[in-house]
N, C-alpha and C positions, 0 to 999 in steps of 0.2 A: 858755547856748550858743545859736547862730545858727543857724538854718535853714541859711544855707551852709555854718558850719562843721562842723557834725551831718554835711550829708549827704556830704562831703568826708571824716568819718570814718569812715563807712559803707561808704561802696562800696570802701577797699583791702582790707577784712577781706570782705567779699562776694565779692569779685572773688579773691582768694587763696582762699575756700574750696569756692567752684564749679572749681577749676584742682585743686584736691586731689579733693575729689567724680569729677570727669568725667574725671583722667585714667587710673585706673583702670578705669573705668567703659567709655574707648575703647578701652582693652588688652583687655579682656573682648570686646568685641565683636568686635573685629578675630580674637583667637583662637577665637572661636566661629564668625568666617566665613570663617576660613582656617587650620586645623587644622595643617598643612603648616607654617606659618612656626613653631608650638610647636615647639621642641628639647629634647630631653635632655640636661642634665646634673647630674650626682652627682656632688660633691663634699663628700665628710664634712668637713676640717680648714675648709674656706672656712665652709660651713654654720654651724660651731661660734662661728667668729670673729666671723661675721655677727648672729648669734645674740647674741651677747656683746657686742659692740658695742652695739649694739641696747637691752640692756639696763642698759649703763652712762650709756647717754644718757638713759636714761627715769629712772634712779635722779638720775642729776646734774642734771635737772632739776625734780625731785621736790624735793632736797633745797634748791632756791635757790628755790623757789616754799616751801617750809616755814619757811625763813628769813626770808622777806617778808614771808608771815604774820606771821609772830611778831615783825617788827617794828614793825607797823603794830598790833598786839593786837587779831590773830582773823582768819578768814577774812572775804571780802569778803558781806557779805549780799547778800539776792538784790534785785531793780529791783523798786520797788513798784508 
């Protein structure tokens, strides 16, 4: 593989995971320096759904990365 093509692989998964890193990271900060714009709300049936969701995506993608494993025979080893 190329020095260009390498580094054109690089930076979309870099650049997507500094955008997940920091934008939580700016919500935190913004509700630390402005208390005020935090709102309440409780909602149990939403929570639950939420919730649920949540973990049908995590199981459904669990289950098609289990499958690729095992088509390919075994998980991917690690970069030497």
């Amino acid at each position: 593989m190329s020095d260009t093509g390498l580094e054109g692989w690089y930076k979309g998964p870099v650049r997507a995971w500094l955008l997940v890193v920091a934008a939580p990271l700016l919500l935190l900060a913004l509700l630390l320096a402005r208390p005020a714009v935090d709102g309440t709300w409780e909602n149990h049936p939403a929570h639950f759904w939420l919730v649920l969701g949540a973990a049908a995506i995590a199981t459904a993608l669990w289950i098609d990365l289990r499958s690729r494993w095992r088509a390919e025979g075994g998980a991917p080893s690690a970069p030497a």
